[in-house]
C-alpha positions as CSV (number, residue, x, y, z in Angstrom):
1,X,27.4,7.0,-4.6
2,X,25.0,4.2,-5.8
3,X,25.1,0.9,-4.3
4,X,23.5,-2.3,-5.3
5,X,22.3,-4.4,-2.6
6,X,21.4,-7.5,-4.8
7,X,23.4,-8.7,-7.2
8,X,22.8,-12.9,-8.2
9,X,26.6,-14.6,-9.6
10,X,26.2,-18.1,-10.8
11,X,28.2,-20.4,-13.7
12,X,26.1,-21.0,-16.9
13,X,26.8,-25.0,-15.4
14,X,24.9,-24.0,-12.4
15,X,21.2,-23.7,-14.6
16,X,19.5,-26.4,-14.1
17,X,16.7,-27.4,-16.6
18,X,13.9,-26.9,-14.1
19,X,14.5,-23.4,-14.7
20,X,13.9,-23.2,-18.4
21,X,10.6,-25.5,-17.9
22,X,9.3,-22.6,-15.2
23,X,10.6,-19.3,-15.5
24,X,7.9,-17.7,-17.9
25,X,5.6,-18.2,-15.1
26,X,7.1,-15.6,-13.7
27,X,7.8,-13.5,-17.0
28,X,6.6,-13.4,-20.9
29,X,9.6,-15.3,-22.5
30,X,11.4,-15.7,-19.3
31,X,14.7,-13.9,-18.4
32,X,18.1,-13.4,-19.8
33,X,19.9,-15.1,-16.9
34,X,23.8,-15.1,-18.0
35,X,25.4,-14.2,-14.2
36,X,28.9,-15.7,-14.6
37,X,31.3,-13.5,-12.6
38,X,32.7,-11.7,-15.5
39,X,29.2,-10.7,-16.8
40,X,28.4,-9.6,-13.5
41,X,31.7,-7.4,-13.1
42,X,30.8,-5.9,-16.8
43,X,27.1,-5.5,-15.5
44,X,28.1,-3.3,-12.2
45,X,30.5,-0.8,-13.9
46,X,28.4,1.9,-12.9
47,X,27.8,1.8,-10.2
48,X,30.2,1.9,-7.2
49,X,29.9,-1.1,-5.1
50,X,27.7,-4.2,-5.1
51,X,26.6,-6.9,-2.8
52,X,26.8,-10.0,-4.8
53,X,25.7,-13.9,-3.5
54,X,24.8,-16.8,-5.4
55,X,21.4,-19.1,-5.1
56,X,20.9,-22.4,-3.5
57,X,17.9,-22.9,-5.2
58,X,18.3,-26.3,-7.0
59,X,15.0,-27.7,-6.3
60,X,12.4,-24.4,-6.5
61,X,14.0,-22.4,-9.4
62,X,16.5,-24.9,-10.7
63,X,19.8,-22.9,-9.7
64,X,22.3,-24.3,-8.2
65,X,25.2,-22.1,-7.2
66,X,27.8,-22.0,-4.2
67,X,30.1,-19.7,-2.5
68,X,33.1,-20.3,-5.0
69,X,31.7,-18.5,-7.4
70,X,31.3,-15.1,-5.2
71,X,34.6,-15.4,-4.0
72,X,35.7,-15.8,-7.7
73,X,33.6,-12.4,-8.5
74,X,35.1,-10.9,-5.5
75,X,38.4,-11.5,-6.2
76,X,38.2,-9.5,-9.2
77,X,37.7,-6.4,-7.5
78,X,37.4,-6.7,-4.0
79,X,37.0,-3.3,-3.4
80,X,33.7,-2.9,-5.5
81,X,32.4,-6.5,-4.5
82,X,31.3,-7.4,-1.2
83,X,30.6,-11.3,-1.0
84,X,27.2,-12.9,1.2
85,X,27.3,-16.7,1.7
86,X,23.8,-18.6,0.3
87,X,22.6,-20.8,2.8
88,X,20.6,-23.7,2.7
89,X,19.6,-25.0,6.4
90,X,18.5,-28.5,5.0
91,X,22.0,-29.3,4.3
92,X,23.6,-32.0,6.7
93,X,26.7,-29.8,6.8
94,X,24.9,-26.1,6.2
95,X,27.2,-24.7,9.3
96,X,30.3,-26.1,8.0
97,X,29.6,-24.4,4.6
98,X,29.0,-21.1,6.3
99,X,32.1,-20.9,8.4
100,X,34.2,-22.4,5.5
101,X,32.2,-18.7,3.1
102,X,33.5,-16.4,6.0
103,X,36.6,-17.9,7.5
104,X,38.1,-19.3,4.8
105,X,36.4,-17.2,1.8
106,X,36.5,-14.2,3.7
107,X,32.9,-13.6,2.2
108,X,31.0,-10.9,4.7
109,X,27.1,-11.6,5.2
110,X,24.5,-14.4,4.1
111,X,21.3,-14.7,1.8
112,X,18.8,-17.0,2.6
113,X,15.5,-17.5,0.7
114,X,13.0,-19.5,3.4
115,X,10.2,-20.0,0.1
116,X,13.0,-21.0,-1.4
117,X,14.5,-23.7,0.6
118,X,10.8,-24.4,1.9
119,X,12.5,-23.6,5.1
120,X,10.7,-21.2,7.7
121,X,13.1,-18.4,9.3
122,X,11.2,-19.4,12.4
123,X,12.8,-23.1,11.9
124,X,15.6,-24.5,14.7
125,X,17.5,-25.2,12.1
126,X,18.3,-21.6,12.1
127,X,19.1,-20.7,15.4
128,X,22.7,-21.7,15.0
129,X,23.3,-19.4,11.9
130,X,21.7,-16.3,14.0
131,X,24.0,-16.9,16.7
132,X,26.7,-17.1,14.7
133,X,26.0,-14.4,12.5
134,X,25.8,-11.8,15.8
135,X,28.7,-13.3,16.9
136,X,30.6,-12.1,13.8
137,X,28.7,-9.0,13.1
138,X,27.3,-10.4,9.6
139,X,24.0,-9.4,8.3
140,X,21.2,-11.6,6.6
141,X,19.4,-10.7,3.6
142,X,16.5,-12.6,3.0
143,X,14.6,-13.5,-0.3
144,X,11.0,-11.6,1.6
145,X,7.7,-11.9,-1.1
146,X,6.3,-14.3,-3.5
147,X,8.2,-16.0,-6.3
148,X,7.4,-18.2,-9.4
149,X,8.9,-21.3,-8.1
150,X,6.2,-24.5,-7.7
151,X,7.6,-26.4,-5.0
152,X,8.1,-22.6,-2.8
153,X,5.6,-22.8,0.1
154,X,4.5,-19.3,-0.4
155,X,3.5,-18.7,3.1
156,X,7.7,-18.8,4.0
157,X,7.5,-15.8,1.9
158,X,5.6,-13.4,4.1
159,X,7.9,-10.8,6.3
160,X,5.7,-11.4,9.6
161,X,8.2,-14.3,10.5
162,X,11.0,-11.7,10.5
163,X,9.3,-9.8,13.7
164,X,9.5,-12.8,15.8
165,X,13.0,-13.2,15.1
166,X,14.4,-9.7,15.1
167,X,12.9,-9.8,18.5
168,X,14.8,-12.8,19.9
169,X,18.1,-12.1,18.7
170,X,17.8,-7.7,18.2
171,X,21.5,-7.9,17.5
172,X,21.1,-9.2,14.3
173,X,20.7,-7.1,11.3
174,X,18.5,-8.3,9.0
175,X,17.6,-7.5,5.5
176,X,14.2,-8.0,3.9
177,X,14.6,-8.3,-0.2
178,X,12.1,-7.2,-2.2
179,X,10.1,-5.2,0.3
180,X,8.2,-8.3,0.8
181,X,6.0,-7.9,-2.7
182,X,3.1,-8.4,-2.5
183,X,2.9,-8.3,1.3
184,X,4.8,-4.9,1.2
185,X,2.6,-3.6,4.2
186,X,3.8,-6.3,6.4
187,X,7.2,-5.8,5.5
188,X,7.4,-1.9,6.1
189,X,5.7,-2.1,9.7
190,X,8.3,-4.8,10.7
191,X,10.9,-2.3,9.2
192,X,9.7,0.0,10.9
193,X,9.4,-1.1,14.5
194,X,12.4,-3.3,15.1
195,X,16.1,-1.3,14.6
196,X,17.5,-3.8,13.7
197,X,15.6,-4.6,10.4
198,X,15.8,-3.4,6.8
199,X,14.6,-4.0,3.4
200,X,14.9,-3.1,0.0
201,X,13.7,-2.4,-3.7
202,X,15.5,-4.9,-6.0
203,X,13.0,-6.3,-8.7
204,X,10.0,-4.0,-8.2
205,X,10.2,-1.3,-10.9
206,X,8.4,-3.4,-13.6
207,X,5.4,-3.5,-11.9
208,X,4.8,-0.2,-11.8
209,X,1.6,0.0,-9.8
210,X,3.1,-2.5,-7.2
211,X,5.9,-0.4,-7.0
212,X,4.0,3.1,-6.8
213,X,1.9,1.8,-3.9
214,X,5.1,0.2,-1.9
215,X,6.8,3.3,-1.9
216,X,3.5,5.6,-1.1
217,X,3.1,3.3,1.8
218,X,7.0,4.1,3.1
219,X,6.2,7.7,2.6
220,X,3.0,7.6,4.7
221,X,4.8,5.3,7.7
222,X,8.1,7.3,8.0
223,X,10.5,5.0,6.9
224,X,12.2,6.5,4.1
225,X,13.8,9.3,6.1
226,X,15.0,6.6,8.6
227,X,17.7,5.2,6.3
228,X,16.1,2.0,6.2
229,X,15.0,1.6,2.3
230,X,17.8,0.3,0.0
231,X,18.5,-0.2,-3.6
232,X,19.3,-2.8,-5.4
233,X,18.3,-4.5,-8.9
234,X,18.9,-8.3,-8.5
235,X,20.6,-8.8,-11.4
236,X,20.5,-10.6,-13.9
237,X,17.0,-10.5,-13.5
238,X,16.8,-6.8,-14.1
239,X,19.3,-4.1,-15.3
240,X,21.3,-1.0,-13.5
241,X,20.3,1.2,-15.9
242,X,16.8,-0.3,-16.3
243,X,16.3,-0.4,-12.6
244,X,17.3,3.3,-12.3
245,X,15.0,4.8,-15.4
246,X,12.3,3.0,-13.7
247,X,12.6,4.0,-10.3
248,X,13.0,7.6,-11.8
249,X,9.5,7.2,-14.2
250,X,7.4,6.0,-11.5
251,X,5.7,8.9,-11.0
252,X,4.6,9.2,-14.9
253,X,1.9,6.6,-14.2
254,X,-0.2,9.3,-12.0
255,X,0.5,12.5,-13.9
256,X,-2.6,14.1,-14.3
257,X,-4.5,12.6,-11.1
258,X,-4.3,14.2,-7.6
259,X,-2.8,10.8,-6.5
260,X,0.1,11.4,-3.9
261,X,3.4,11.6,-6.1
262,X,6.2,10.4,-4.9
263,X,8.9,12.9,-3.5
264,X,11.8,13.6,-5.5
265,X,14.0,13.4,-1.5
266,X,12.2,9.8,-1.3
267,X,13.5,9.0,-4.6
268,X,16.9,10.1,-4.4
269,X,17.2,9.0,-0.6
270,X,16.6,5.3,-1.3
271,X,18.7,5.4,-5.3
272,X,22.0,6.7,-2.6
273,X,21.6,4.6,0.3
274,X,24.6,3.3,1.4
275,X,23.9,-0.4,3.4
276,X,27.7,-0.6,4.1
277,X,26.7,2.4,6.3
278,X,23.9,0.3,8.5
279,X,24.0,-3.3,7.4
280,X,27.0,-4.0,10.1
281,X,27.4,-2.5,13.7
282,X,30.3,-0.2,13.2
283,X,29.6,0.2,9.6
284,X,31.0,-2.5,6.9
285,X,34.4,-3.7,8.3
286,X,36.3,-4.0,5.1
């Protein structure tokens, strides 16, 4: 069983030209960005489900998307999709949008990206959606590492901040994106000392070096075995297939050296995790 654990959905309408003017900061030439629902659906046809959420990002990357358009992906095949609200806390009515994604869209966790929204997860703002998130078993991925954006206060992107609040509210499962590049160490002790905190892969493979180091560094602290590494590939910006050969090749870089290699269990363990196993107490309820 594979699983994608990121998967970005937004209208060709909800680009913004802010994105055009900064995305090959991040990238040579940029990205191919199409992520309407039906390109998304064609996208995840192999693999077997996929948590999808679109980006409230209007001002940092110059998307604007909403929770219409992951109901509209879900509803194509609800029993492959699995919807998460986006959140922005500096909305006037962000609550009303959240319950409106899971009561009335039926839409089963949130993302929230704090660089993104230039809002800290330590923020009061946020102590409403916590609450209500335990109260409805609902996890919360996080955008959890650096990003291209110029007005992203970068310090919102480290992963300590998501210590202080797995400690307050410890019935909250919460999902750290990205493995918290490049603070990846930071990320993987959080993970690793509070149960009710995960992270995952999604966008690391083509930075190979990056990538070797991040999963060396689960090896050496236990986590792997733990069930508490997930896969994902955060399309559009990268590929199933592309995010799978590279996850596969990223040994190749050290052949030769006596450099640890990464285990072939480690590998496998993380490509096959199942989040609808962990990222809800009980197990996913649909």
């Amino acid at each position: 069983m594979i699983v994608d654990c990121h998967v970005n959905v937004y209208e060709d309408s909800q680009i913004l030209p802010l994105y055009g003017q900064i995305a090959g900061i991040a990238r040579a030439g940029g990205f191919k960005i199409q992520a309407d629902p039906a390109t998304v659906e064609a996208a995840m046809r192999d693999v077997d489900r996929a948590i999808v959420f679109s980006l409230r990002y209007a001002d940092s990357i110059g998307i604007d998307g909403d929770d219409e358009v992951t109901a509209r992906l879900v509803a194509r095949d609800p029993k492959k999709f699995v919807g998460f609200a986006c959140l922005d806390p500096r909305m006037p009515n962000c609550m009303d949008l959240l319950v409106h994604a899971v009561e009335d869209l039926g839409l089963k966790g949130v993302k929230f990206g704090p660089i993104y929204n230039g809002v800290s997860l330590l923020d009061p703002r946020l102590e409403p959606v916590y609450r209500y998130l335990v109260k409805k078993n609902l996890p919360l991925t996080m955008h959890m590492g650096t990003t291209f954006g110029q007005n992203a206060p970068i310090e919102y992107g480290r992963p300590l901040d998501v210590d202080a609040v797995a400690r307050r509210h410890p019935d909250l499962k919460m999902i750290m994106a990205h493995m918290g590049h490049p603070w990846y160490e930071e990320c993987i002790v959080v993970a690793r000392k509070n149960a009710n905190v995960y992270c995952e892969v999604s966008a690391l493979y083509y930075r190979p070096w990056q990538f070797y180091n991040i999963l060396v560094c689960a090896q050496e602290y236990g986590i792997v075995a733990r069930d508490k590494i997930f896969w994902g590939t955060d399309f559009p910006f990268t590929t199933v297939a592309d995010s799978i050969a590279g996850f596969k090749r990223v040994n190749d870089q050290i052949e030769g050296t006596k450099l640890p290699c990464i285990a072939d269990e480690t590998i496998d363990r993380i490509l096959h995790s199942n989040p609808l196993a962990h990222w809800w107490h009980g197990g996913y309820p649909g």
